[in-house]
PDB file of N, CA, C, O and CB in Angstrom:
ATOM      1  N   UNK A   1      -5.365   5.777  21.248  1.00  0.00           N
ATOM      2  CA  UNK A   1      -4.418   6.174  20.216  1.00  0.00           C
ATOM      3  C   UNK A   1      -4.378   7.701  20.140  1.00  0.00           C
ATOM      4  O   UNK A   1      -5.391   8.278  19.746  1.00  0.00           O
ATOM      5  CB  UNK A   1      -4.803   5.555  18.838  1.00  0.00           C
ATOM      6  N   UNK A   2      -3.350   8.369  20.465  1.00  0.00           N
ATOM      7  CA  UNK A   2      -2.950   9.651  20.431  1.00  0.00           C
ATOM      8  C   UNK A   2      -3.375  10.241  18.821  1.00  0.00           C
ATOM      9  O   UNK A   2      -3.326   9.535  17.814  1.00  0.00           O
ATOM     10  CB  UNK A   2      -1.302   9.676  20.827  1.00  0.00           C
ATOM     11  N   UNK A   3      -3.728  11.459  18.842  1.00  0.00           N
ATOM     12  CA  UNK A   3      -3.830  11.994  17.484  1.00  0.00           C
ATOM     13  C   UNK A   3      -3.046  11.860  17.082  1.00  0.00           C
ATOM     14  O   UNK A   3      -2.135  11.779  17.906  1.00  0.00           O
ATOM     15  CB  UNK A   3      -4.081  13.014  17.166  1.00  0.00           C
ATOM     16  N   UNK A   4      -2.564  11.702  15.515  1.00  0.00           N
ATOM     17  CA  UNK A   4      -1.434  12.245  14.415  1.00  0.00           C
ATOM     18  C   UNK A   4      -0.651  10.327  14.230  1.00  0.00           C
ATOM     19  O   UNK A   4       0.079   9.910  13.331  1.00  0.00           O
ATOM     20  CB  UNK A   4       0.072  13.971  15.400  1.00  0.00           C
ATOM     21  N   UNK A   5      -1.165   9.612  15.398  1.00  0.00           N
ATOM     22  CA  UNK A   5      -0.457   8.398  15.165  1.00  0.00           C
ATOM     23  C   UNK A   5      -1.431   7.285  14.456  1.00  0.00           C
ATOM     24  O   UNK A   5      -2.556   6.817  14.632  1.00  0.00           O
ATOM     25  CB  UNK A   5       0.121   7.886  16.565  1.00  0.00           C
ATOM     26  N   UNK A   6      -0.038   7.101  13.311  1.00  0.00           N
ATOM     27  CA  UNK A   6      -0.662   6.070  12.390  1.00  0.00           C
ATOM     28  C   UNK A   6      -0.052   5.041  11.973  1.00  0.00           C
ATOM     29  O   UNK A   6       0.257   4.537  10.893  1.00  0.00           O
ATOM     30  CB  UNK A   6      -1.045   6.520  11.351  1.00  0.00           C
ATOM     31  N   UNK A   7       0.121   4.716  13.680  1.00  0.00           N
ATOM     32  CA  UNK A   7       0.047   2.760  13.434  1.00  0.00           C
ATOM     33  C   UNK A   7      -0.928   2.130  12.858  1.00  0.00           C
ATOM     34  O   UNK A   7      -0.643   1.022  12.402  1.00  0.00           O
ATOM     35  CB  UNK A   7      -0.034   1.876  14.690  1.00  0.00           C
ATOM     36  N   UNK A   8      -1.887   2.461  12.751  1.00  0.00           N
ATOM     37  CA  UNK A   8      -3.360   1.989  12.745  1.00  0.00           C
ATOM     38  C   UNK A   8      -3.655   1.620  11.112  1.00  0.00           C
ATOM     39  O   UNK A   8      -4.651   1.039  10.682  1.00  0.00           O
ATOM     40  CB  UNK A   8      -4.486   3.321  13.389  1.00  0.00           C
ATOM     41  N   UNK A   9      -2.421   2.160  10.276  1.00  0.00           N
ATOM     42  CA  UNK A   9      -2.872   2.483   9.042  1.00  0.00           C
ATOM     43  C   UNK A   9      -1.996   1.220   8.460  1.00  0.00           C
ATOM     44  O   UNK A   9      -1.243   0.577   9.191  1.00  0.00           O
ATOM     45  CB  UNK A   9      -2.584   4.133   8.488  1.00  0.00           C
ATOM     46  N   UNK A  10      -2.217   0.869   6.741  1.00  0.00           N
ATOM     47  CA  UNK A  10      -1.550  -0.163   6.134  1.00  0.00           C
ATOM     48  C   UNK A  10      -0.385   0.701   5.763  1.00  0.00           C
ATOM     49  O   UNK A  10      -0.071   1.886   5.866  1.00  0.00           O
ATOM     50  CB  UNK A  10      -2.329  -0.950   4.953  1.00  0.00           C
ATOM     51  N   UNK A  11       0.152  -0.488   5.251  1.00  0.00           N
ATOM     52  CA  UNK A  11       1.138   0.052   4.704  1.00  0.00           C
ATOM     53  C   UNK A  11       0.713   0.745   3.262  1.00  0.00           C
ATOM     54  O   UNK A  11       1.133   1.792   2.770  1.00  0.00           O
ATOM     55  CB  UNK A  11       2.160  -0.979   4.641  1.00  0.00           C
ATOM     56  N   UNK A  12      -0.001   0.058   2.889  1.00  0.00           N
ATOM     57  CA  UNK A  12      -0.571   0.550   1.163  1.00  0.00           C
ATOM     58  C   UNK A  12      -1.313   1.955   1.574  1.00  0.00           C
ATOM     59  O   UNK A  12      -1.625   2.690   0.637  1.00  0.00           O
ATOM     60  CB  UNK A  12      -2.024  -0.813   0.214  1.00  0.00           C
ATOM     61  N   UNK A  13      -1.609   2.366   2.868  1.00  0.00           N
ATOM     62  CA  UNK A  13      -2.503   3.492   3.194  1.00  0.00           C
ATOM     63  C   UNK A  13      -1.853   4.591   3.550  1.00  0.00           C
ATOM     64  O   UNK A  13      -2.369   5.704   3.656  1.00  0.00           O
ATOM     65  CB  UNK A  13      -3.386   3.229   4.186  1.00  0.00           C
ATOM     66  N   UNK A  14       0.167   4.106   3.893  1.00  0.00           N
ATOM     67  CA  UNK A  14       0.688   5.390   4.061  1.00  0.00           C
ATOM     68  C   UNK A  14       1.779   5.423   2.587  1.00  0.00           C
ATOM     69  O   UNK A  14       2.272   6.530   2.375  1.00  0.00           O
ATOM     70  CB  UNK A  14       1.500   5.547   5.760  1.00  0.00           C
ATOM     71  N   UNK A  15       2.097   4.498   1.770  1.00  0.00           N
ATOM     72  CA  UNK A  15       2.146   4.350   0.924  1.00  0.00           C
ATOM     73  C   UNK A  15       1.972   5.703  -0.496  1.00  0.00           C
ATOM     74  O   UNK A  15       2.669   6.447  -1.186  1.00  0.00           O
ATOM     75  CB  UNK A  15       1.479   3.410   1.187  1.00  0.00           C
ATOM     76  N   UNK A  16       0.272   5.244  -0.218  1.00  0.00           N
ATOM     77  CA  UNK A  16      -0.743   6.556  -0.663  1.00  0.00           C
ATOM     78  C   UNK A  16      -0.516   8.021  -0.160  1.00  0.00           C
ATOM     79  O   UNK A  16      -0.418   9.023  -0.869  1.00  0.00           O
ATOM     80  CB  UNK A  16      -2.207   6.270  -0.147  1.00  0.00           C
ATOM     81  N   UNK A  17      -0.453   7.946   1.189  1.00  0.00           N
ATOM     82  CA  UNK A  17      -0.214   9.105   1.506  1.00  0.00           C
ATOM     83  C   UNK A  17       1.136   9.638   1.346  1.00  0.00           C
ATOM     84  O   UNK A  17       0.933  10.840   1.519  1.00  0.00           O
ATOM     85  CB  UNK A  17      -0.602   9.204   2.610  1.00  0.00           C
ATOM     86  N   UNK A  18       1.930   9.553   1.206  1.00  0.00           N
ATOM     87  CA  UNK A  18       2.985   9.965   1.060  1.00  0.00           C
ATOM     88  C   UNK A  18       3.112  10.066  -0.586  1.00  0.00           C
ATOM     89  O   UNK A  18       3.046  11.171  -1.124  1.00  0.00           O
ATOM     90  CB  UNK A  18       3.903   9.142   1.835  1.00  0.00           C
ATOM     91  N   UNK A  19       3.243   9.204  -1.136  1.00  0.00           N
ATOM     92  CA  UNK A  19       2.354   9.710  -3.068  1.00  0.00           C
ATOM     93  C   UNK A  19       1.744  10.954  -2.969  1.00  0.00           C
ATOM     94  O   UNK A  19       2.169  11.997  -3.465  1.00  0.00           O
ATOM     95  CB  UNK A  19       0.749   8.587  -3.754  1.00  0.00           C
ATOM     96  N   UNK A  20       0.815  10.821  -2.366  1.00  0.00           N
ATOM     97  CA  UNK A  20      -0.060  12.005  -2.348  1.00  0.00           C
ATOM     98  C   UNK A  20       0.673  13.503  -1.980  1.00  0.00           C
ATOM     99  O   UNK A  20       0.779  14.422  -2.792  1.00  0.00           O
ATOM    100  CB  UNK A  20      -1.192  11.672  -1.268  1.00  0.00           C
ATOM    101  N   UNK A  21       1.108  13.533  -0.704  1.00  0.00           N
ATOM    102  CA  UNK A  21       2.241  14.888  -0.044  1.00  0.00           C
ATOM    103  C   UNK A  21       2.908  15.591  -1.026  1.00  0.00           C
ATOM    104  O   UNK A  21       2.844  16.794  -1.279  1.00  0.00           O
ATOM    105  CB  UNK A  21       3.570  14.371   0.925  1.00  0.00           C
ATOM    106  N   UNK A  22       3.897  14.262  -1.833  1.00  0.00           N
ATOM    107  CA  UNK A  22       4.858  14.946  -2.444  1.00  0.00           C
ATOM    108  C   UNK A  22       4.561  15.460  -3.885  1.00  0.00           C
ATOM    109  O   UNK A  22       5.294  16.286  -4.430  1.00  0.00           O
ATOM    110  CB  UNK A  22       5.955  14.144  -2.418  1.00  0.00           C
ATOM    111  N   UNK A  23       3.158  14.795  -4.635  1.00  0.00           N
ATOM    112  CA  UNK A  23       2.131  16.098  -5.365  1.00  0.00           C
ATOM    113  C   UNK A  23       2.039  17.458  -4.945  1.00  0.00           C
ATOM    114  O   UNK A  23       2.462  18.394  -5.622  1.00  0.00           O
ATOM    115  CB  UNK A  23       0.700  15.812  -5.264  1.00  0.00           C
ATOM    116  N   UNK A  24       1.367  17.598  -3.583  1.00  0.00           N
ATOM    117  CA  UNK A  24       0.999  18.637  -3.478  1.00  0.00           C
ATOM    118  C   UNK A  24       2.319  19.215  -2.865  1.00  0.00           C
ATOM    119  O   UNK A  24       2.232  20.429  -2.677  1.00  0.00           O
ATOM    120  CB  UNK A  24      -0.258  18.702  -2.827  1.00  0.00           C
ATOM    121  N   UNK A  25       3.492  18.673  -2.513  1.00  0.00           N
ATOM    122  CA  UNK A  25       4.667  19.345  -2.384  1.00  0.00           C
ATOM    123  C   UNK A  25       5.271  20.089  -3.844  1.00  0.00           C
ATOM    124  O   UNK A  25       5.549  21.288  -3.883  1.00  0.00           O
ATOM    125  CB  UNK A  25       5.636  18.280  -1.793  1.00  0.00           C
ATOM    126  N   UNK A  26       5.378  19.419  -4.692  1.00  0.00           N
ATOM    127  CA  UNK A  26       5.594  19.659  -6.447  1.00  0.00           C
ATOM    128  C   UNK A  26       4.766  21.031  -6.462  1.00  0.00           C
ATOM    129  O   UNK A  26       5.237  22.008  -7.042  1.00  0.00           O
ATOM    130  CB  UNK A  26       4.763  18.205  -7.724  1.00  0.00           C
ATOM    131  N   UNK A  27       3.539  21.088  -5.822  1.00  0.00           N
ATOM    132  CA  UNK A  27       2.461  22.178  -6.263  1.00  0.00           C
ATOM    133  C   UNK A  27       2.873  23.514  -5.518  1.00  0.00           C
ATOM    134  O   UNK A  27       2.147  24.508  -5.515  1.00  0.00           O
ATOM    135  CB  UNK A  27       0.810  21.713  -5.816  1.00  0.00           C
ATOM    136  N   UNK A  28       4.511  23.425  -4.679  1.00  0.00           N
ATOM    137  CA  UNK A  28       4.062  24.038  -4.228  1.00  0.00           C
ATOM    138  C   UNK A  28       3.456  24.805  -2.458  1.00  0.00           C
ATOM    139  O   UNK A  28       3.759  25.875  -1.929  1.00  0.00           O
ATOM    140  CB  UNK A  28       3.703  23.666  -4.945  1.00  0.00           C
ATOM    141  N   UNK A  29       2.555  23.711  -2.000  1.00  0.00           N
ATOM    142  CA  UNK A  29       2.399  23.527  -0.445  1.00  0.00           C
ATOM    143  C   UNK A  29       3.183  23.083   0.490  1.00  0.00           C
ATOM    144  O   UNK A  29       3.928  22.127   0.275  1.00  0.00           O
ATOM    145  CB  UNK A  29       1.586  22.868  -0.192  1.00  0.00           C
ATOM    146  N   UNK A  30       3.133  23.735   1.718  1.00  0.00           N
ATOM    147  CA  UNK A  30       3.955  23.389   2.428  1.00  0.00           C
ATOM    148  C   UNK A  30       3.879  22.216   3.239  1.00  0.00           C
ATOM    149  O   UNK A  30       2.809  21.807   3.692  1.00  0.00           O
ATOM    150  CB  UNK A  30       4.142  24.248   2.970  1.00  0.00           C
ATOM    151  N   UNK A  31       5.207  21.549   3.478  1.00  0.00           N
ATOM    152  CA  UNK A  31       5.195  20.228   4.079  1.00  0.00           C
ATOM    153  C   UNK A  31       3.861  19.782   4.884  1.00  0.00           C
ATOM    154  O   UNK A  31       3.055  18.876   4.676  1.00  0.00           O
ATOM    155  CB  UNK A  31       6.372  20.180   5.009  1.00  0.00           C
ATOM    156  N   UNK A  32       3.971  21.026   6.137  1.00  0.00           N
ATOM    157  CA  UNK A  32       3.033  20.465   6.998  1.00  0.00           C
ATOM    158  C   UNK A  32       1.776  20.190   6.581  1.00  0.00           C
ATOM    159  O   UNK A  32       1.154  19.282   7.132  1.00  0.00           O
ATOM    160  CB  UNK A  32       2.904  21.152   7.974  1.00  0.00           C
ATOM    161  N   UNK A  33       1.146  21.015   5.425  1.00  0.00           N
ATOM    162  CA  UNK A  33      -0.113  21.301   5.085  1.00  0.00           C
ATOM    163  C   UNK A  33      -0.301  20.145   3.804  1.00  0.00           C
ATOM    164  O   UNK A  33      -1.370  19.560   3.631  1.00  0.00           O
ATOM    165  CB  UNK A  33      -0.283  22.991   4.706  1.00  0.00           C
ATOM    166  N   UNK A  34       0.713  19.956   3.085  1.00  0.00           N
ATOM    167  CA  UNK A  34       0.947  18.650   2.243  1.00  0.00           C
ATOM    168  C   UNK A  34       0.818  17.569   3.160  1.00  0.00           C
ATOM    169  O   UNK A  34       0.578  16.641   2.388  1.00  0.00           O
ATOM    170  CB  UNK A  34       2.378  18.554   1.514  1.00  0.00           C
ATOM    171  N   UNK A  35       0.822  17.129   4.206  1.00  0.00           N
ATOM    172  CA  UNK A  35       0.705  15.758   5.004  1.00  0.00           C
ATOM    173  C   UNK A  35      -0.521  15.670   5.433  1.00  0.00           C
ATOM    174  O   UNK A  35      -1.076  14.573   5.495  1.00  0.00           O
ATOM    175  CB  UNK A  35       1.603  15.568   6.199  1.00  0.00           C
ATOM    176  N   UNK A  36      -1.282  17.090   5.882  1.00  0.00           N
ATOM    177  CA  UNK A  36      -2.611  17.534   6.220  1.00  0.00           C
ATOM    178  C   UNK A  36      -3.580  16.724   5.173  1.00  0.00           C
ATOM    179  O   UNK A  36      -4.205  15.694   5.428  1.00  0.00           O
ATOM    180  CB  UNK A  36      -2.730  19.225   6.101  1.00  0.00           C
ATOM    181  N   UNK A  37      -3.559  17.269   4.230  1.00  0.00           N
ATOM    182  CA  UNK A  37      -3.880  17.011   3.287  1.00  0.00           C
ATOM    183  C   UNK A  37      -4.462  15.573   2.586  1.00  0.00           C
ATOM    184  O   UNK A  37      -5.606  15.134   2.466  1.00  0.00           O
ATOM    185  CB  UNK A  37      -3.063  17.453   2.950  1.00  0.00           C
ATOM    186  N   UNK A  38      -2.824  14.929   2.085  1.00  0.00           N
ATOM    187  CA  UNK A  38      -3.091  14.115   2.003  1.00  0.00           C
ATOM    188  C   UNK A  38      -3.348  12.553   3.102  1.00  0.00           C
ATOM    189  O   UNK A  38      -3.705  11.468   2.643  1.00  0.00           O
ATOM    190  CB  UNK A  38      -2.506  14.313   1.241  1.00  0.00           C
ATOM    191  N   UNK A  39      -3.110  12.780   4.328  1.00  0.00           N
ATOM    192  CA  UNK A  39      -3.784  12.037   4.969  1.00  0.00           C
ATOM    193  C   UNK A  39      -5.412  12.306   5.268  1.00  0.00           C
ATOM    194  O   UNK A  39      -6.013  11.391   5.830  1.00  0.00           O
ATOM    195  CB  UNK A  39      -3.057  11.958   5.981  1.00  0.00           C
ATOM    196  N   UNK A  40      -5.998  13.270   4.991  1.00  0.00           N
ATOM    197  CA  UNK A  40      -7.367  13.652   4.590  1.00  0.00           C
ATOM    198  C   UNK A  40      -8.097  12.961   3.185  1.00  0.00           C
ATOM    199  O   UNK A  40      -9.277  12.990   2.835  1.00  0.00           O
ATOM    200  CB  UNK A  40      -7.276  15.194   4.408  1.00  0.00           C
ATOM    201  N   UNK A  41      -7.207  12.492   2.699  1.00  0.00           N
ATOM    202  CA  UNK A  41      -7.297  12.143   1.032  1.00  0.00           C
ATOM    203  C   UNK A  41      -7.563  10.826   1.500  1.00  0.00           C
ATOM    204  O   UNK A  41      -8.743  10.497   1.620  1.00  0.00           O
ATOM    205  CB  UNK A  41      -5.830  12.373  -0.182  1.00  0.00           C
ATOM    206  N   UNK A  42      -6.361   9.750   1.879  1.00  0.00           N
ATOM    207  CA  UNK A  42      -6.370   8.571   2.464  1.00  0.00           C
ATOM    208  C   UNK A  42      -7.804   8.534   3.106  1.00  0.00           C
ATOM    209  O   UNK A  42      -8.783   8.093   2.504  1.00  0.00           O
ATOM    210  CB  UNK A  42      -5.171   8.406   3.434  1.00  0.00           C
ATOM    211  N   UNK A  43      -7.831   8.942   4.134  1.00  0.00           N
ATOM    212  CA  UNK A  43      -9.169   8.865   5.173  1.00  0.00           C
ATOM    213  C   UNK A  43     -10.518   9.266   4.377  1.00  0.00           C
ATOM    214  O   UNK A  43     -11.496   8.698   4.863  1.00  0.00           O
ATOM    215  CB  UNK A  43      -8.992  10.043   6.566  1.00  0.00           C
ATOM    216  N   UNK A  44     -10.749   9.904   3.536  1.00  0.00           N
ATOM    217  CA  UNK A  44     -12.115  10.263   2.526  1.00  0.00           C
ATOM    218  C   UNK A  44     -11.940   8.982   1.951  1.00  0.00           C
ATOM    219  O   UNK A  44     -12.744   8.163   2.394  1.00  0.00           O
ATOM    220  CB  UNK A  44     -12.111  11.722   1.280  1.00  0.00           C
ATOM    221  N   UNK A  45     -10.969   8.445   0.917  1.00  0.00           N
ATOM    222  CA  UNK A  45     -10.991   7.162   0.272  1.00  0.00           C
ATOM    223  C   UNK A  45     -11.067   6.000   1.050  1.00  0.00           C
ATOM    224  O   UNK A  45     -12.029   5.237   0.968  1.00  0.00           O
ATOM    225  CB  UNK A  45      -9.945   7.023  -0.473  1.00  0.00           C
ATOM    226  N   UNK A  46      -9.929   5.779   1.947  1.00  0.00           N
ATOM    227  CA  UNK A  46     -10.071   4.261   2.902  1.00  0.00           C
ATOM    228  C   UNK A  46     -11.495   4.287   4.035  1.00  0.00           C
ATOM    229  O   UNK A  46     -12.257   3.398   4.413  1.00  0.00           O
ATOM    230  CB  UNK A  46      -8.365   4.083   4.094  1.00  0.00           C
ATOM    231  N   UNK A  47     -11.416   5.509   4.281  1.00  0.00           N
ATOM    232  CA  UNK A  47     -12.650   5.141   5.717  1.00  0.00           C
ATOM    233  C   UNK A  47     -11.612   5.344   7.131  1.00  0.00           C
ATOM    234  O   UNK A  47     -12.007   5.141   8.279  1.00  0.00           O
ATOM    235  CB  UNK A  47     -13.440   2.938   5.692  1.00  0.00           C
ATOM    236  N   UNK A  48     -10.431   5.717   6.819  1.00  0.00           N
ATOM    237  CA  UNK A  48      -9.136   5.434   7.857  1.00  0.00           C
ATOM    238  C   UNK A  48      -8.423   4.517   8.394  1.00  0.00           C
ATOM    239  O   UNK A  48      -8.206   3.859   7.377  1.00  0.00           O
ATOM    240  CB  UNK A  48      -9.254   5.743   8.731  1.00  0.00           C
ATOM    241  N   UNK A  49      -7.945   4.024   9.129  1.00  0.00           N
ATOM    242  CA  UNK A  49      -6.962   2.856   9.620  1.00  0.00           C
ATOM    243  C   UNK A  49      -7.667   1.617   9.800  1.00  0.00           C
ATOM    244  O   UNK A  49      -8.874   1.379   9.824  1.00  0.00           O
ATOM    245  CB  UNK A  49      -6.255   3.168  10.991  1.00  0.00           C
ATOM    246  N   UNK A  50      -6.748   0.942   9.911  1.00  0.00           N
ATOM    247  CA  UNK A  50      -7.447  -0.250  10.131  1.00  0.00           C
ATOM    248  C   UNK A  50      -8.519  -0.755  10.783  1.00  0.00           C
ATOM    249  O   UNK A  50      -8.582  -0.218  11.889  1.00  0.00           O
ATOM    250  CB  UNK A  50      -6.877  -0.782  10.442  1.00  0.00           C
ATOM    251  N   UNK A  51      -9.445  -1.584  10.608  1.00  0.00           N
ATOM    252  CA  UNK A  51     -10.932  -1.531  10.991  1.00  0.00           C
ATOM    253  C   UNK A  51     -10.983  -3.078  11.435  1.00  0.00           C
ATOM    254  O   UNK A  51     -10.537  -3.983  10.730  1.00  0.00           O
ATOM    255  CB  UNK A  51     -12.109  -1.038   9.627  1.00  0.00           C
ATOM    256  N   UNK A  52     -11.610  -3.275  12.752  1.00  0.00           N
ATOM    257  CA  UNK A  52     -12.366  -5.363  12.981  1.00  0.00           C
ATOM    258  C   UNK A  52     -12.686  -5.721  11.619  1.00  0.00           C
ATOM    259  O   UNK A  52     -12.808  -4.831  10.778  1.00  0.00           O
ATOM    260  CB  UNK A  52     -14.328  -5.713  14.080  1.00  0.00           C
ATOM    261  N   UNK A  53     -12.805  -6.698  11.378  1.00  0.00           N
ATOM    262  CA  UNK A  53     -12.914  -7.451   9.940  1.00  0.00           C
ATOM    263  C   UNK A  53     -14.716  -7.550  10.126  1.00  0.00           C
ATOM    264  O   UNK A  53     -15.464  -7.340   9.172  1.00  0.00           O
ATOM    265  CB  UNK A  53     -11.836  -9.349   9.807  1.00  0.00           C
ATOM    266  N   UNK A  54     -15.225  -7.910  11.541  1.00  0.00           N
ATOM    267  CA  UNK A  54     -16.990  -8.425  11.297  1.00  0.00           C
ATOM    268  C   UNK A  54     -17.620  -6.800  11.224  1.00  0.00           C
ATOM    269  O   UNK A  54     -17.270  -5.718  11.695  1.00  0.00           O
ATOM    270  CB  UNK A  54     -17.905  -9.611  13.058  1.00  0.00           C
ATOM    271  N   UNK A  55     -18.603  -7.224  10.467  1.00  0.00           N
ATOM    272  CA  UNK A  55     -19.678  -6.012  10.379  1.00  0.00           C
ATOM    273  C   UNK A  55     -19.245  -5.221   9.804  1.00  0.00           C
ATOM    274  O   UNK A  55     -19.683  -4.139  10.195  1.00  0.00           O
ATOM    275  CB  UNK A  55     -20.156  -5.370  11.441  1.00  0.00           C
ATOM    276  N   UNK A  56     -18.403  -5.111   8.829  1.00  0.00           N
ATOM    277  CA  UNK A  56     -17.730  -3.960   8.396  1.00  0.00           C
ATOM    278  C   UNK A  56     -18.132  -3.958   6.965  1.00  0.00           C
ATOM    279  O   UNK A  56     -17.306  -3.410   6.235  1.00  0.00           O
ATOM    280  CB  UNK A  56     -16.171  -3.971   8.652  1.00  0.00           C
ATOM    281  N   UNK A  57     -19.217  -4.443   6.363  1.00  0.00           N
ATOM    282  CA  UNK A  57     -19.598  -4.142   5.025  1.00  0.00           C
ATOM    283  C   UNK A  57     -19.713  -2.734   4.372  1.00  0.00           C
ATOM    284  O   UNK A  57     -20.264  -1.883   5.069  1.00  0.00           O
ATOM    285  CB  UNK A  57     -20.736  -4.676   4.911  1.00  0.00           C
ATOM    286  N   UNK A  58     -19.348  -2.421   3.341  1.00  0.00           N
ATOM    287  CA  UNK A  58     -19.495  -0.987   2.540  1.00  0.00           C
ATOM    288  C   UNK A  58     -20.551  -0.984   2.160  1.00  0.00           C
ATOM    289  O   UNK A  58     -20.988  -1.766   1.316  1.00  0.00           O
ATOM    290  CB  UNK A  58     -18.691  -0.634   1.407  1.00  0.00           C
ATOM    291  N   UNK A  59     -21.298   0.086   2.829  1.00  0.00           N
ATOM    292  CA  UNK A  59     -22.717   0.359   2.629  1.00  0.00           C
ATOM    293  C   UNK A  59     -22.921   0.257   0.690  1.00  0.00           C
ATOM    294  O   UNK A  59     -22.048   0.458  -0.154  1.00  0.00           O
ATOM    295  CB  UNK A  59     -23.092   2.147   3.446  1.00  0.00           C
ATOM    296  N   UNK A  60     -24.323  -0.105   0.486  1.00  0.00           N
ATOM    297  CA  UNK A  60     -24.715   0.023  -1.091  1.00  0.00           C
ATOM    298  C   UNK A  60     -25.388   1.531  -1.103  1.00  0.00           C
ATOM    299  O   UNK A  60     -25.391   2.392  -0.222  1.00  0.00           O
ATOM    300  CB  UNK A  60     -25.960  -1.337  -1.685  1.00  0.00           C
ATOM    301  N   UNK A  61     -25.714   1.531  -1.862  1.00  0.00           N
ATOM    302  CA  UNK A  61     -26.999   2.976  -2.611  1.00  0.00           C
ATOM    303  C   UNK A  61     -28.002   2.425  -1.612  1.00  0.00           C
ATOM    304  O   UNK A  61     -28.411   3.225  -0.770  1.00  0.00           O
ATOM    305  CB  UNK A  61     -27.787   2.909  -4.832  1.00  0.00           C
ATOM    306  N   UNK A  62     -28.405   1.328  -1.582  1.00  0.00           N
ATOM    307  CA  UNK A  62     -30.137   1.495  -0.670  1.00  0.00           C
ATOM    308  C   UNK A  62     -30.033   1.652   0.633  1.00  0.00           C
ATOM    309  O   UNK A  62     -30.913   2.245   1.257  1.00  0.00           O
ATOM    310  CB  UNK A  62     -31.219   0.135  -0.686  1.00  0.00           C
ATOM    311  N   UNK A  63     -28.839   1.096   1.283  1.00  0.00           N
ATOM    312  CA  UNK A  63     -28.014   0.897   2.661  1.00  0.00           C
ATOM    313  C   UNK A  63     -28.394   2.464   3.178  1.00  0.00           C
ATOM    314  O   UNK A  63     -28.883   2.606   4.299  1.00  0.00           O
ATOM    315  CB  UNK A  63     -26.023   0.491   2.455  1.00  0.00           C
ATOM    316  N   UNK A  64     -28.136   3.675   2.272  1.00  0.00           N
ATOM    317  CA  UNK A  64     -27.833   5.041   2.730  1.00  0.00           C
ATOM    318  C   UNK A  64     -29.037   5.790   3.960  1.00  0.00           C
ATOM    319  O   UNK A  64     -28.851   6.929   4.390  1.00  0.00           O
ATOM    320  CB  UNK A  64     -27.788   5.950   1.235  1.00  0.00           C
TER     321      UNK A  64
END
């Protein structure tokens, strides 16, 4: 998968991101750096695109 492509992502995950852009567009930032951004936002919160369903538990506090 080529950088910058996000097939990989839900729909609820670009959804978000694009919510997100046009905040920091309102604020102000520029497009490119508004998409930067909030697809950085997405990826800190989701973990990034879509993931195999086995083994994929969210670590706990003791897990760390």
């Amino acid at each position: 998968m080529p950088r910058g492509d996000k097939s990989k992502y839900t729909d609820k995950q670009k959804r978000q991101a694009e919510h997100i852009e046009e905040g920091y567009e309102k604020k102000g930032v520029s497009e490119d750096e508004a998409e930067k951004r909030a697809w950085a936002t997405v990826n800190k919160e989701s973990g990034g695109g879509k993931k195999s369903g086995s083994g994929r538990k969210k670590k706990s506090d003791s897990d760390k």
